[in-house]
C-alpha positions in Angstrom: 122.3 40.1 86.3 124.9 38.2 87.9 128.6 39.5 87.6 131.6 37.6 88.0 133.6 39.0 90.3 137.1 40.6 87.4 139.1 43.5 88.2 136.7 45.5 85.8 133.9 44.7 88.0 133.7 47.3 90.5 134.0 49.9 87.8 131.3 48.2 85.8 129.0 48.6 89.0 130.0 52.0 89.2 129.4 52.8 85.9 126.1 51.3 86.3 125.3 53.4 88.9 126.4 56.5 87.9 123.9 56.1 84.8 121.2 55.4 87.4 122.1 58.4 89.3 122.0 60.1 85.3 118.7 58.7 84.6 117.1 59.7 88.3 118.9 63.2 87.9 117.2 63.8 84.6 114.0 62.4 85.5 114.2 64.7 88.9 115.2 67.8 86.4 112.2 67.0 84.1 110.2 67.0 87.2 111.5 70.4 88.7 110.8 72.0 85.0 107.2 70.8 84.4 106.6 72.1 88.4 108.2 75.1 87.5 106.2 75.7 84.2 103.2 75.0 86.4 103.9 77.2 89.1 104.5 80.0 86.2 101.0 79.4 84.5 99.7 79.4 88.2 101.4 82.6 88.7 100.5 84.5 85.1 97.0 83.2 86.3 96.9 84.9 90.1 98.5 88.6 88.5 96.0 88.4 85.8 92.9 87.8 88.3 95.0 90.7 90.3 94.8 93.4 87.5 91.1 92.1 86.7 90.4 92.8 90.7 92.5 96.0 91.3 91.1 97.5 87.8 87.3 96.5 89.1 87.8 97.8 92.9 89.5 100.9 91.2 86.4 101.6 89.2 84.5 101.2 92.1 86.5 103.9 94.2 86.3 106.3 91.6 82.8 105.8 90.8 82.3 105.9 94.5 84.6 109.7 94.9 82.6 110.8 91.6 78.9 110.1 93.1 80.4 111.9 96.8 81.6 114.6 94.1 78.2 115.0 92.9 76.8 115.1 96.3 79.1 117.7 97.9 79.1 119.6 94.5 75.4 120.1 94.7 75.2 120.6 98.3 77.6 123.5 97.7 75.4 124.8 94.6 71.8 124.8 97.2 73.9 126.5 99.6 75.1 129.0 97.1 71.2 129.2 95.3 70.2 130.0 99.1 72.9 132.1 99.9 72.0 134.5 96.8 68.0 134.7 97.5 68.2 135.3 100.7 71.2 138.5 99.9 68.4 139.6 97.1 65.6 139.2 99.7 68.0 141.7 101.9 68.6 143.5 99.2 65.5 143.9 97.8 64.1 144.7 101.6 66.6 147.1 102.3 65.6 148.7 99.1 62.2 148.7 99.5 63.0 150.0 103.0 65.4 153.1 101.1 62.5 154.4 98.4 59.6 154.1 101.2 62.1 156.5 103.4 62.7 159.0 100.6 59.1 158.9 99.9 58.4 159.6 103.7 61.4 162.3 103.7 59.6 163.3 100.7 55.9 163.4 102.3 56.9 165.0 105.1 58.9 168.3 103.9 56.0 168.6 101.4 58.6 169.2 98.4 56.5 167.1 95.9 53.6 169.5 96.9 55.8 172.5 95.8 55.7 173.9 99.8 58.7 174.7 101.4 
């Protein structure tokens, strides 16, 4: 492409190259989109895979507090079950211990006997 060397030349190499610079603009605009829609998808993938991971490791925490729930909660209940027998075992002792002493006060001042 061979120009002559007019007065319009150097504007018709300018003009040329401006719509070079037009067509390596657009096709550098093109480029920055289609990375840009990429790194989008890329980044609607990652927060999905997110949720999906903080949703599983959340399930797993709770299930994890629930079953040490359990645990403590039935720790507490055996200590409580014990707790109680061993207050009736007292009580039923101290009890026992309260009629065989009215039975010996009993006995022993010969009221059932009709003495006194």
């Amino acid at each position: 492409m061979d120009l002559e060397l007019t007065p319009l030349a150097p504007l018709e190499l300018i003009r040329k190259a401006e719509a070079g610079c037009r067509r390596r603009l657009a096709a550098a605009r093109a480029a920055a989109e289609n990375r840009l829609d990429l790194a989008r998808a890329q980044m609607e993938v990652q927060v999905s895979m997110a949720r999906i991971t903080g949703r599983q490791e959340g399930a797993e925490r709770r299930e994890t507090t629930r079953a040490n729930a359990a645990r403590e909660a039935a720790a507490i209940c055996a200590e409580g079950a014990q707790a109680a027998e061993r207050i009736r075992m007292a009580g039923k002792d101290g009890m026992d211990a309260a009629v065989q002493a009215a039975l010996d006060r009993i006995l022993e001042s010969g009221i059932w006997q009709g003495e006194r």
